[in-house]
C-alpha positions as CSV (number, residue, x, y, z in Angstrom):
1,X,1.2,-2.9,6.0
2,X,-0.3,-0.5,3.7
3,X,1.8,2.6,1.9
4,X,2.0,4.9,-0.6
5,X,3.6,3.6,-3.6
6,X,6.2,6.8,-4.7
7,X,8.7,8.5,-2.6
8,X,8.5,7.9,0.7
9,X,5.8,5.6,0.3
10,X,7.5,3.5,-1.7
11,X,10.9,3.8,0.0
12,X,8.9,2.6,3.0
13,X,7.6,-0.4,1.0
14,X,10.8,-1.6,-0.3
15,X,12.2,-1.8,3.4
16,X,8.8,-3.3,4.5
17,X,9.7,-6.4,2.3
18,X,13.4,-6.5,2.5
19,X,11.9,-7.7,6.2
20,X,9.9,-10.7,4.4
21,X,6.4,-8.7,4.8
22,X,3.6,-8.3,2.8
23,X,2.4,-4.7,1.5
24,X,-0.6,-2.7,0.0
25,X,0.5,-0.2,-2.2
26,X,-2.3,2.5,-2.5
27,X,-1.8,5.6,-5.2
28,X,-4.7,7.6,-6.9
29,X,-2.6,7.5,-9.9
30,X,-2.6,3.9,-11.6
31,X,0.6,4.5,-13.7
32,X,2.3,5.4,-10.1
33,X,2.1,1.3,-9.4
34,X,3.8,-0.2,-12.4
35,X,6.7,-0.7,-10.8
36,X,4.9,-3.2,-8.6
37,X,4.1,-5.5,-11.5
38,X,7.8,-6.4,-11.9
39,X,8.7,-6.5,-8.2
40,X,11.0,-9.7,-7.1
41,X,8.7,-9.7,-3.6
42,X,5.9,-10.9,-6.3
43,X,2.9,-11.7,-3.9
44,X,3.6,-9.7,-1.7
45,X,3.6,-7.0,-2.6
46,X,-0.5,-6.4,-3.9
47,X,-1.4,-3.1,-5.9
48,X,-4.3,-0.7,-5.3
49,X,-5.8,2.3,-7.2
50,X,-7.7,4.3,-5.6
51,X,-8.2,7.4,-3.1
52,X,-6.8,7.0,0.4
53,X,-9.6,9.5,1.5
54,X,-12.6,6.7,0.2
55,X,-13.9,5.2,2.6
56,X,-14.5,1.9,0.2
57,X,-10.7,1.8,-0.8
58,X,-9.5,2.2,2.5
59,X,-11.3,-0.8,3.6
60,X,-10.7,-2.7,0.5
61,X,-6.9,-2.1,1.2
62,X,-7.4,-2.9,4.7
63,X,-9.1,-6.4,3.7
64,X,-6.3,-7.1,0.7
65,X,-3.9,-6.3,3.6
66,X,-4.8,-8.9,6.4
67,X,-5.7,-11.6,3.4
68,X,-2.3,-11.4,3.0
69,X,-0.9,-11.7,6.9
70,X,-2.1,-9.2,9.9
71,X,-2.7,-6.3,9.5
72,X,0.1,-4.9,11.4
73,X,-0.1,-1.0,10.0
74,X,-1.0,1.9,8.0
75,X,1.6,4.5,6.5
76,X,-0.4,7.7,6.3
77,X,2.0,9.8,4.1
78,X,0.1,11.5,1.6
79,X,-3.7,11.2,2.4
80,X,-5.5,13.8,4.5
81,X,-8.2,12.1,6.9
82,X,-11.1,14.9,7.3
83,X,-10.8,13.2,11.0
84,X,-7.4,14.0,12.1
């Protein structure tokens, strides 16, 4: 599963692991993801900088997320897809 990694994002994360899964955070803002360094899910949870609206990040999120399981979702709550 791939979220945002503050507010709901991150609220969505934490309940994504209590569950046993594995996450992608993805923020813009590479101070927003410290608190994914110290996480007790450890491997599981993975870290990404980057812009949700890039093309490249997206897939490279996308490819960090089934590395780690299947890819079973995406949380859109913050990016704006110029095709939606």
């Amino acid at each position: 599963m791939i979220v945002s990694s503050q507010g709901i994002g991150r609220a969505i994360a934490e309940r994504l692991l209590a569950d046993d899964g594995a996450v992608v955070v993805l923020d813009r803002d590479d101070a927003a993801l410290g608190w994914t360094s110290a996480h007790p899910a450890g491997g599981r949870l993975i870290a990404l900088a980057g812009d949700g609206a890039d093309e490249e990040v997206t897939g490279r999120a996308a490819d960090m997320a089934q590395d780690a399981g299947t890819l079973a979702g995406w949380v859109n709550n913050a990016a704006v897809f110029r095709d939606a």
